[in-house]
C-alpha positions in Angstrom: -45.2 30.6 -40.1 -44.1 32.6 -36.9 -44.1 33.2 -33.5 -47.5 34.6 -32.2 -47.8 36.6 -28.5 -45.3 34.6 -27.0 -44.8 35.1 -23.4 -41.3 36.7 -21.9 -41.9 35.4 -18.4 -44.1 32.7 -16.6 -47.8 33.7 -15.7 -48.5 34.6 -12.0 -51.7 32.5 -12.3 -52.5 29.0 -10.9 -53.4 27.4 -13.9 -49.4 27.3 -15.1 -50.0 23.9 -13.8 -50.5 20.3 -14.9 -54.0 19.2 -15.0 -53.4 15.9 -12.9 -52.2 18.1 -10.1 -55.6 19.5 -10.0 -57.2 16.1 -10.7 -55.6 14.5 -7.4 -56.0 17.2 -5.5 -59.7 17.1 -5.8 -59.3 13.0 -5.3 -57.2 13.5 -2.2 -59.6 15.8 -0.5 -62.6 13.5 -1.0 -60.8 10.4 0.4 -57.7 11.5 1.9 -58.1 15.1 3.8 -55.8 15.2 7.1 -53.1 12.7 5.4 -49.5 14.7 6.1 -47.1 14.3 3.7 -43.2 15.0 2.8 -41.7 15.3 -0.8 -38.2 15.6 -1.6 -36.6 16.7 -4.8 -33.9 14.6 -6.3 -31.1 15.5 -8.8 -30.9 12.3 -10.8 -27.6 14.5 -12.4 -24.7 14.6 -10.1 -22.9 16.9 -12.9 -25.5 19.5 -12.4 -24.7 22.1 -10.3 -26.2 25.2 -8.7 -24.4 28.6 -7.9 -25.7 31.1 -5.4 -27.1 33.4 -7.5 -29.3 30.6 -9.2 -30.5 29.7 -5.6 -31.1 33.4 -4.5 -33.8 33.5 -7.8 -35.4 30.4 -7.0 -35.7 31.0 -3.3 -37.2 34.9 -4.4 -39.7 33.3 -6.9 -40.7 30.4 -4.5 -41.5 33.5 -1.8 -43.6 35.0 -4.0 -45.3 31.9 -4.5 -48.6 33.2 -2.3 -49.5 35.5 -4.9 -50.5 33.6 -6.7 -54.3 32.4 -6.4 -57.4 31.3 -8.8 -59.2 34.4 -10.6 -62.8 34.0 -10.8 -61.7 33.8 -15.3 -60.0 30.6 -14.1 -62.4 28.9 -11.8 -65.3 29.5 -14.5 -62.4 28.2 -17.6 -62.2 25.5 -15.0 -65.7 24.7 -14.3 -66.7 25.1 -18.5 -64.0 22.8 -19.6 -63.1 20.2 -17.0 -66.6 19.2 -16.3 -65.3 16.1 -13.8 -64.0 18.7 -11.6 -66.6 19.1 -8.6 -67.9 22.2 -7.6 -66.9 21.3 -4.0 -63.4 21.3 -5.0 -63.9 24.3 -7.5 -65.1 26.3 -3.9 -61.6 24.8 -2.6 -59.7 26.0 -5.1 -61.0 29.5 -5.0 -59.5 29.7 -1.9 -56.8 27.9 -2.2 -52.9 29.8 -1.7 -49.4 28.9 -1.5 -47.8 29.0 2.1 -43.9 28.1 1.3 -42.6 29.9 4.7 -44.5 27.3 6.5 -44.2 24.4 3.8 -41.3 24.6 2.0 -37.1 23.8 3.3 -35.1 25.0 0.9 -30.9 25.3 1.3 -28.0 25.7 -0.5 -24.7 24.3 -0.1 -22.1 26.5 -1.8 -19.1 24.4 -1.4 -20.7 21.1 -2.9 -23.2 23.5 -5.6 -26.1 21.3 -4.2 -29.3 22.5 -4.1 -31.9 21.1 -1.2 -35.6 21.1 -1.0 -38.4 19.3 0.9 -42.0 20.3 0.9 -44.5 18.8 4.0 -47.6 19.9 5.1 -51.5 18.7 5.3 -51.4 16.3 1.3 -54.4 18.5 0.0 -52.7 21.7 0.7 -48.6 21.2 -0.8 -50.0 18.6 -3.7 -49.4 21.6 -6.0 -46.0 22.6 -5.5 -44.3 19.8 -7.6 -44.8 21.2 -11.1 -44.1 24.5 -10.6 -40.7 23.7 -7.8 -39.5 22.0 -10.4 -40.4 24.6 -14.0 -38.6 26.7 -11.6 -35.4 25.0 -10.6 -34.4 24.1 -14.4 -35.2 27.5 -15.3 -32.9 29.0 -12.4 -30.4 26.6 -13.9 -30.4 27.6 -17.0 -30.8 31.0 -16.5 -27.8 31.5 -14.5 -25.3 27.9 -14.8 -25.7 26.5 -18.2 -26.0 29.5 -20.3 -24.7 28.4 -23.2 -28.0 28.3 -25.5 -30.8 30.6 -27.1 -34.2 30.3 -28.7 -32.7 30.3 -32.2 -34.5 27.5 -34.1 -36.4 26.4 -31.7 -40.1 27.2 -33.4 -38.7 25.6 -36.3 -37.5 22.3 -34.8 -41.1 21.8 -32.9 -43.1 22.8 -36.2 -40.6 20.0 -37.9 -41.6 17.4 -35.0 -44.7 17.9 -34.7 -45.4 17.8 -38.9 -43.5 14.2 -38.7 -45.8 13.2 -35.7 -49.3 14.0 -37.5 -48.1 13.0 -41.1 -47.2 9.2 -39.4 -50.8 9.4 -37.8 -49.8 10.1 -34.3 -52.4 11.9 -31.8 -50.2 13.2 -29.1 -50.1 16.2 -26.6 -47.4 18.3 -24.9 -46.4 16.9 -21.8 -43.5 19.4 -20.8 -44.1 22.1 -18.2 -42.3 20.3 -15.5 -39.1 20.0 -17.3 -39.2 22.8 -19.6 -36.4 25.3 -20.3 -38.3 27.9 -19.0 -42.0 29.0 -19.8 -41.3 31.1 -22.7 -39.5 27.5 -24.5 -43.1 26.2 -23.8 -45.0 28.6 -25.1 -43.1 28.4 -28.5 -43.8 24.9 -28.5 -47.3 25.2 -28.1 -47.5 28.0 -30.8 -45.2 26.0 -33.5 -47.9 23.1 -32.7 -51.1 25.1 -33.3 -49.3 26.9 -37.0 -49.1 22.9 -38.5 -51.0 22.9 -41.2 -50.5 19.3 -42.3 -53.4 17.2 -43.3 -52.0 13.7 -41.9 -54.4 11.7 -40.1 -52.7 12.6 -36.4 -53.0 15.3 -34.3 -52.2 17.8 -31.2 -55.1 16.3 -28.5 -54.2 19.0 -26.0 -51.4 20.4 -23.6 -51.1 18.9 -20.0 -50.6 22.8 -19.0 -53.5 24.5 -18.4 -53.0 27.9 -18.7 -51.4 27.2 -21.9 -54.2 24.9 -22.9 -56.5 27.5 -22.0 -54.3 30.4 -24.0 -54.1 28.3 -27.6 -58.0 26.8 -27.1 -56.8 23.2 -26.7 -57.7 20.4 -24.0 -55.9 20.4 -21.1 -55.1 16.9 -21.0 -54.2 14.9 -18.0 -54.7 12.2 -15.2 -52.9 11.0 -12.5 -48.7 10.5 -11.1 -47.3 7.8 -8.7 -47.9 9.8 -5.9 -51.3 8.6 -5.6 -50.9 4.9 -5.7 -47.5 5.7 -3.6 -49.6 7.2 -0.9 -52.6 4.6 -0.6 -50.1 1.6 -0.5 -48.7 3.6 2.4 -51.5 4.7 4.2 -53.4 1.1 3.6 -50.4 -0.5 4.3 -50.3 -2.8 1.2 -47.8 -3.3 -1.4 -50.4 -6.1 -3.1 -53.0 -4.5 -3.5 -51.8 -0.6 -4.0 -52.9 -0.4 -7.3 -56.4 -1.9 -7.5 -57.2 0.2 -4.1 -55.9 3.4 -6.0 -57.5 2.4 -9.1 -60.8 1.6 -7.4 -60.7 5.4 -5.3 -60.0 7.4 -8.6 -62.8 6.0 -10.3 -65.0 6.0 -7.4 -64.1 10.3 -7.8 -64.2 10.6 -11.2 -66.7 7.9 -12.8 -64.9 7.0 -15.6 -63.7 10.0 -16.8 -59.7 10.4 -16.4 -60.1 7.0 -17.1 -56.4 6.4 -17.9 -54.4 3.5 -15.4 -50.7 4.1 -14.8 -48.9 0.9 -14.3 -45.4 1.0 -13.2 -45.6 2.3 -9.4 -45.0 -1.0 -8.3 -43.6 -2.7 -11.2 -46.0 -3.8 -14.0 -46.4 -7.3 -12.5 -48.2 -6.6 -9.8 -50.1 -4.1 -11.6 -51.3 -6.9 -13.6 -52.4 -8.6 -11.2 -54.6 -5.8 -9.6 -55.8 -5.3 -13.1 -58.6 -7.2 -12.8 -61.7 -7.8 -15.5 -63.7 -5.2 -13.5 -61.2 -2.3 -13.4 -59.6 -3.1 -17.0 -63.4 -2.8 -18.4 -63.9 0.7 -16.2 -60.6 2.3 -17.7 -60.5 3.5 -20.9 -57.1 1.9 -21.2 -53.5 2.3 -19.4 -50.6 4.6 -19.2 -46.8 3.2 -20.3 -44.1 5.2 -18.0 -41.0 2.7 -18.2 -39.3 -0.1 -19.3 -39.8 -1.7 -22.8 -42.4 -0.5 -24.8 -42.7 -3.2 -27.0 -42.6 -5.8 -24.2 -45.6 -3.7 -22.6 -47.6 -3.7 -25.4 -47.3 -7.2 -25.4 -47.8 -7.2 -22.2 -50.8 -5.4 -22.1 -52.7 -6.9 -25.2 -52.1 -10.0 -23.5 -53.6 -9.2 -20.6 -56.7 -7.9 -22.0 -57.4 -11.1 -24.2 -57.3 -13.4 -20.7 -59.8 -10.9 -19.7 -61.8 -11.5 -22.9 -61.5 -8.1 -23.6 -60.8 -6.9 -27.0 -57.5 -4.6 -27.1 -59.0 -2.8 -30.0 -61.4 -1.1 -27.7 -58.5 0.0 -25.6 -55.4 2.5 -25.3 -52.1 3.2 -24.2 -50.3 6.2 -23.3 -46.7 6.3 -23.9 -45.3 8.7 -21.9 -41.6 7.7 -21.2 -39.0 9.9 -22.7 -40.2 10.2 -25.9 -39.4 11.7 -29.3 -41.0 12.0 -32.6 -39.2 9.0 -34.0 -39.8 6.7 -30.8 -43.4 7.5 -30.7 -43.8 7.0 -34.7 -42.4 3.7 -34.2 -44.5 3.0 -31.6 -47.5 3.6 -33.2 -46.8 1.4 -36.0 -46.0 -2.0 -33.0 -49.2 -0.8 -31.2 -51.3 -0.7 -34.7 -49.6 -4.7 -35.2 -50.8 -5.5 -31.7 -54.3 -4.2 -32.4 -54.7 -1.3 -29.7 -55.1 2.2 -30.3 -52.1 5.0 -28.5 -51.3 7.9 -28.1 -48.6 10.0 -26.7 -47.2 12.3 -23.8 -44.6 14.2 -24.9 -42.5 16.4 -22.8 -38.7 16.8 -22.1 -38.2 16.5 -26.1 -40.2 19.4 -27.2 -39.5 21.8 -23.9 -35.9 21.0 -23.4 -34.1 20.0 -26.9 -31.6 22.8 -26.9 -27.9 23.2 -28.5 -25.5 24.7 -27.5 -24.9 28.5 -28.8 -21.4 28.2 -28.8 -21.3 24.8 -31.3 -24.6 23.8 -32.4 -23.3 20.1 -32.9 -23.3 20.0 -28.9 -26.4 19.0 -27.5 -27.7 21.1 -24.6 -28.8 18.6 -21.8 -31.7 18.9 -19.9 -32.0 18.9 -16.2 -33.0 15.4 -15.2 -34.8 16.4 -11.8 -37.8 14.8 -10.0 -39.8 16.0 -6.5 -41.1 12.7 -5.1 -43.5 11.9 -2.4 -41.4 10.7 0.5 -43.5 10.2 3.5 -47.2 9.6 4.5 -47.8 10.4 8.0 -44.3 9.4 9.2 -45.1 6.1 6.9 -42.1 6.0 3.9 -43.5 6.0 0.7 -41.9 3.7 -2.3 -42.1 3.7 -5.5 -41.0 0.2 -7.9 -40.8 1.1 -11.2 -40.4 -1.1 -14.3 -36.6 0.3 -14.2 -34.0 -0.1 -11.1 -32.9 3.1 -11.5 -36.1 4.8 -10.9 -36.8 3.3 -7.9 -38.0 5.5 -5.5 -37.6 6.0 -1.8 -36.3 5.2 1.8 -33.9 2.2 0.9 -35.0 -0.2 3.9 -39.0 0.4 2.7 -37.8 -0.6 -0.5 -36.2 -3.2 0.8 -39.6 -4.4 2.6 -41.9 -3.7 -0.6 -40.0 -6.0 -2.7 -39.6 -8.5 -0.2 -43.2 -8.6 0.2 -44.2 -8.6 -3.6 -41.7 -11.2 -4.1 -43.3 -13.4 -1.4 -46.3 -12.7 -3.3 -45.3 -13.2 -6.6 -45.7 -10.1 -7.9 -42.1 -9.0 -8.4 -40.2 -9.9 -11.5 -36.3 -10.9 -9.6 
């Protein structure tokens, strides 16, 4: 095995992207067009610090941002392999460029090492900066703070995780471009993946990067974030019925296909609750993103039988911070429950580093998010199945829970 035209630096192209970017895009300019919107990035890691020479690369790489734009190879890669992608929005995207002098506050406080960003503009136009904001701010991190690793090993330890994952039957895909080291740790992930030659009844299903995806002839593989039931709970002004009016939008784009539910924007008791027989027979099956697994599997098959729908006819994603030994064990509690799974996995196979220096030190990733903050001057919340990634203005918060609670939709 070894390393095959791996890439030094990341792509100037569009498609260095995760698929569900595109994939709401598309759904927010059919339903949502003129919606304006705020994000702001979050470093969940007080510890991590930024240096001024870290920021003065990020801030050069986010001006040369407008460069980048859709070849006609890409739009017809596009059109050939994601047929659920209108031509509409293919037109759109053609078009489409980065403007981060007029959509993008960026600053750096030297004294404190903290870095600040917000992104706002028209929704349809800045949904595309998150990915690639944040690829690029733990890359300027570890290109220029925490130095202290290399690439020694590193095709070995993702040909040796991803061996263990197909051997114990696990169909999973690479989930990591938002977190990775930098592009180059990605693109030896995807190319240890593709040299497996293991004959165990799992597999690689695809990469949720599409340039990647594209470059090693796999599906780009994808859905939708929080952002999108974060936004219609906003802009319909409902906490109650967020999900099922998101739910009901996204299929109402995409007729089944993406047909993959995420449940924890609001907590997964009030997702239930949205879920009803209608919408759990249109999806193909659900997305776990926190809390307990095994409790939401439970959960889940539960929920399905009061239906009278047969679990084995279902799916879950787990997507929540996995590893080849969580999502082997997984497997084996969703194959007790009766319902198929898969896997997203991302931090573990773009960001498992050691340190250079003592290789018994782990590395740690960056633990960074760029949430959607505000919906035309409405705050935007998000509840998830875990306190500590709650997200947003703490009074709206506030005012969401009190209203699920009221409505009994709110675990206290």
């Amino acid at each position: 095995m070894k390393l095959v035209d791996i890439e030094q630096e990341a792509p100037d192209s569009i498609l260095d992207q995760d698929l569900y970017k595109f994939c709401m895009q598309q759904a927010v300019i059919e339903h949502y067009p003129d919606i304006h919107v705020e994000y702001g990035y979050v470093n969940r890691d007080t510890t991590c610090k930024f240096s001024q020479k870290s920021f003065d690369w990020l801030r050069r790489r986010i001006e040369a941002m407008p460069d980048i734009k859709a070849t006609e190879s890409d739009i017809d890669y596009l059109r050939k392999t994601c047929p659920y992608l209108s031509e509409k929005y293919l037109q759109y995207l053609s078009g489409f460029r980065f403007c981060p002098s007029d959509e993008i506050a960026c600053s750096f406080d030297d004294i404190s090492g903290e870095l600040h960003l917000q992104v706002h503009g028209k929704w349809s136009q800045v949904i595309l900066y998150e990915i690639p904001l944040l690829s690029l701010i733990s890359e300027s991190y570890f290109k220029f703070i925490d130095t202290d690793w290399d690439y020694a090993g590193q095709f070995e330890k993702i040909v040796a995780k991803g061996n263990r994952l197909i051997e114990a039957g696990c169909n999973f895909a690479e989930f990591g471009t938002r977190r990775r080291r930098d592009f180059k740790t990605q693109d030896i992930v995807m190319s240890g993946l593709l040299s497996i030659t293991s004959r165990g009844s799992g597999k690689l299903t695809g990469s949720s990067n599409v340039y990647l995806a594209r470059k090693y002839s796999v599906p780009p593989i994808g859905t939708v974030g929080h952002e999108w039931t974060m936004a219609i709970a906003a802009i319909e002004d409902t906490y109650e019925n967020g999900n099922s009016l998101a739910l009901d939008k996204w299929y109402e784009t995409f007729k089944g296909n993406l047909g993959i539910a995420l449940t924890d924007t609001f907590g997964s008791k009030a997702f239930f609750a949205n879920f009803d027989r209608d919408l759990a027979t249109k999806y193909d099956g659900v997305r776990h993103d926190s809390g307990d697994p095994v409790e939401f599997t439970r959960a889940v098959c539960k929920h399905y039988k009061s239906l009278g729908i047969d679990p084995a006819s279902k799916v879950i994603v787990y997507s929540d911070g996995l590893n080849a030994e969580t999502a082997i064990a997984l497997k084996g509690n969703a194959d007790k429950n009766g319902i198929k799974c898969a896997f997203g996995i991302g931090t573990d196979f773009t960001n498992d580093f050691a340190c250079a220096s003592d290789p018994s030190i782990k590395s740690r990733a960056a633990n960074i998010v760029i949430k959607l903050f505000k919906c035309n001057d409405r705050y935007c919340v998000k509840l998830s199945d875990v306190t500590t990634k709650h997200t947003g203005n703490p009074a709206e918060l506030q005012q969401a829970q009190s209203q699920l609670l009221k409505a009994g939709l709110l675990s206290q």
